[in-house]
N, C-alpha and C positions, 0 to 999 in steps of 0.2 A: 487293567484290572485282571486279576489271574486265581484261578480256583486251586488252592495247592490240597492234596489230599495226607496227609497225616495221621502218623499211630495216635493212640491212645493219648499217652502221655505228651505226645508233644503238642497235639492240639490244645489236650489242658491245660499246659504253660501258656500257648499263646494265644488262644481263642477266650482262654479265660475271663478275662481281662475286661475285653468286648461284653464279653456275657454278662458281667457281671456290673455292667454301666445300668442294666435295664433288666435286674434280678426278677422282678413280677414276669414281665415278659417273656422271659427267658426262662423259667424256672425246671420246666419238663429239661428244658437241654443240660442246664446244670444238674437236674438230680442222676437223669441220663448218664454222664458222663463221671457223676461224684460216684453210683452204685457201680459202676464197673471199673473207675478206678482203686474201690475196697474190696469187691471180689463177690460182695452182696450179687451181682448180676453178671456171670459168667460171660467172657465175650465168645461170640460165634465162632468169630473168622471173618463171615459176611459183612460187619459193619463196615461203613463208610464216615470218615470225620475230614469235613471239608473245611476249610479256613479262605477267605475270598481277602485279598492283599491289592491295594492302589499305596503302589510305589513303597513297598516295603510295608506299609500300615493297616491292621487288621479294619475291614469295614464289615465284615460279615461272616456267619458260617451255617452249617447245617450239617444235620447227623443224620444217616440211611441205619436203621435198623430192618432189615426185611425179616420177615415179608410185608411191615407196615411200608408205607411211603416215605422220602426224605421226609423231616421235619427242618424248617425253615426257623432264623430266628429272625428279629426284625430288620432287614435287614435292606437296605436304601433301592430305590428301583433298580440304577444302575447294576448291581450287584446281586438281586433276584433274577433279571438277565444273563448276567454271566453263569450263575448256579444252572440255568434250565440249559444255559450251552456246554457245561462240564456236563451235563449227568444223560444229555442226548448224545455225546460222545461215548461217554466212560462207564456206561451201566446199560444194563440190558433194558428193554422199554418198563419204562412207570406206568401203574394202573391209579396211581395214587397220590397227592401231596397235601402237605399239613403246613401249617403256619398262620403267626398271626397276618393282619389285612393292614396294609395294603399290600404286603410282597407279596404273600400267597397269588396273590390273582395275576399280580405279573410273572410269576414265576412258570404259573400257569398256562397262559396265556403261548407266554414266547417257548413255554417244552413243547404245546401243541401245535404250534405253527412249526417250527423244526423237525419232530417227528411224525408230521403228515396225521398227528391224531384230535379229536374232539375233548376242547376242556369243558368239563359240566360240573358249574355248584355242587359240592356233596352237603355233607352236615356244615351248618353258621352256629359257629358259638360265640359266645363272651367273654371272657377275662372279667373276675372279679379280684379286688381286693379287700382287704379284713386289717382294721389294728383295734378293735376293741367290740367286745361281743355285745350282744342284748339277746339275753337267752330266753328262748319263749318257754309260757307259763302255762302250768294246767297240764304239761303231758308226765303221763304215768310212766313208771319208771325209773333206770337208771343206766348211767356208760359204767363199763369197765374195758380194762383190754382186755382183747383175746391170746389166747395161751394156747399150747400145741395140741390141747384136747378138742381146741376150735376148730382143727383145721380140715376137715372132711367137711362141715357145714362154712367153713368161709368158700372150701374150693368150690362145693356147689354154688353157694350164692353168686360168685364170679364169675363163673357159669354160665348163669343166669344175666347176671347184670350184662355181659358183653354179649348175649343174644340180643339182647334188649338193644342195647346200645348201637349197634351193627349190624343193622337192619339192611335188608337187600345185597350183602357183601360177608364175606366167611368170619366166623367170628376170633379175635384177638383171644388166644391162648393164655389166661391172666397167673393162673396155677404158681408159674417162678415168681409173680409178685409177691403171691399171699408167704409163700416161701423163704425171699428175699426179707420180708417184713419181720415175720414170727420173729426170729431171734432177739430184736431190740427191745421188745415186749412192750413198746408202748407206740409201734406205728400202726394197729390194727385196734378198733374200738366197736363193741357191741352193743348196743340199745337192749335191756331187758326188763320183760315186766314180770314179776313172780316166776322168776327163775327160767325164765324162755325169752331167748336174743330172738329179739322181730328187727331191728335193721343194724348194721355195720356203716361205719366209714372207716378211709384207711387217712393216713396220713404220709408223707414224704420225710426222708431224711432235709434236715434245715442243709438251706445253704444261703450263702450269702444273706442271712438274718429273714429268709424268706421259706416258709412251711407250705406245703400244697395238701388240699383235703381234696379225695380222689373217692373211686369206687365205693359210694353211696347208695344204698340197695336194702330195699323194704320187700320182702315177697309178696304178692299180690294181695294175700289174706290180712296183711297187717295195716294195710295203707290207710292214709287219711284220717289219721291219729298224730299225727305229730311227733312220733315219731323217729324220721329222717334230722328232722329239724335239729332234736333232743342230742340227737349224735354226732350232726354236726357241730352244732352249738357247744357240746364237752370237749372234743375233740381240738375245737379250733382254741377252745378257752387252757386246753391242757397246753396247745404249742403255744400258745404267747406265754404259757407262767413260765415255761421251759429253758424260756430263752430267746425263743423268734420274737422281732419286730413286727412283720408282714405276715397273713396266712394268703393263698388263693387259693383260686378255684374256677375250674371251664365251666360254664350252664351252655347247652342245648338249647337255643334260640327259639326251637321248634314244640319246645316245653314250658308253657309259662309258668305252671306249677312251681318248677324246681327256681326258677329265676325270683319269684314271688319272695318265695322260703327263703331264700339265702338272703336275700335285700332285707328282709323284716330282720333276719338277724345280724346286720350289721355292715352285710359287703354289699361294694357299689363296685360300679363297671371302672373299668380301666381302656380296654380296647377291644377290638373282635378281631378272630380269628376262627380259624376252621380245615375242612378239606375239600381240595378240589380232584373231579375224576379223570380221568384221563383211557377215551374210548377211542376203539379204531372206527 
């Protein structure tokens, strides 16, 4: 089994493939890969696109965007071993790794035992999927998308949302998303009641007939109204009229709230995944 590391485009052609057996799972890696092969998400330089091969045959892969952690797709023990043995080789030490479970943990596991470092559980999420809404009732309001007059109140919300989210560790710079988005004019969506947006979700470019609802963010003052819910609910119901099959979405295992909301409206679990840390 052998880690081959690969541009852009050639992982796409071949890692594709792989990814797209298990489009739910995989979806952050596809749109990852779909946004920067259109030019939507500029590449670094930095990235890494790894492709794991037994005997010619694609069994796995994973994408380094620093200064997040590798992100893992599902991707068999075997081959979660060989990743934590490329990237103890071939990358400067990791503070960080992402994926769904079961790899993450072994990936984990055996980075730390090779780099003489501590792996410690970070954030446990879930994996939801969506093919058919039940939009909840009674909340005021209404979605539209957001337009380029949004974009100073979506960048703060963003802001905001990844302080939140990324808690005890620097927060994820979201700014080129809302960026990356604006243009398509229908991946960014605002909840508003008499003319005042109280929560956003965003949405993902479809791929492989699979839509992701991401960056969901109510400011403090507005919560416990319903709605998050209202705009997830438009949002996920605008990507299925669109064209997607599938919608997902991560919940925070450590939030029962947000896991609540999205089950009432229609998503069930699929698998868990998460981050593990990696300390000296």
């Amino acid at each position: 089994m052998r880690c081959l590391v690969e541009d852009l485009a050639a992982f796409a052609g071949r890692a594709g493939a792989w990814l797209c057996r298990e489009p739910v799972l995989h979806n952050v890696l596809l749109t990852l890969v779909a946004d920067r092969l259109s030019g939507d998400v500029p590449l670094s330089g930095a990235e890494r696109f790894v492709r794991v091969v037994d005997g010619g045959v694609t069994v796995g892969a994973a994408v380094w965007t620093p200064p997040r952690g590798p992100l893992l797709g599902a991707v068999p023990v075997a081959a979660a071993r060989s990743l934590a043995e490329h990237f103890v080789r071939a990358a400067p030490p990791l503070v960080e790794v992402h994926g769904p479970v079961p790899a993450i943990v072994e990936f984990a596991r055996r980075y730390a035992d090779r780099a003489g470092l501590l792996a410690v559980p970070g954030t446990a999420q879930r994996i939801f999927r969506l093919e058919t809404v039940r939009p909840p009732a009674g909340v005021p309001g209404h979605a539209r998308p957001a337009t380029a007059a949004d974009r100073d109140l979506l960048v703060a919300w963003a802001a905001a949302y990844a302080a939140e989210t990324t808690t005890g560790r620097p927060a994820v710079e979201l700014s080129g998303q809302v960026d990356a988005r604006l243009p398509h004019g229908d991946l960014l969506w605002l909840w508003e009641v008499a003319g005042t947006p109280v929560s956003m979700a965003w949405l993902s470019r479809q791929v492989a007939g699979v839509v992701r609802v991401s960056g969901v963010y109510t400011p403090p003052e507005h919560r416990g109204r319903g709605f998050a819910g209202g705009c997830v609910a438009h949002a996920s119901r605008y990507a299925l009229s669109a064209g997607a099959t599938t919608c997902t979405l991560y919940t925070d295992l450590a939030n029962p709230t947000s896991n609540h909301i999205y089950q009432a409206l229609g998503y069930a679990p699929v698998a868990d995944a998460g981050q593990w840390l990696l300390r000296a």
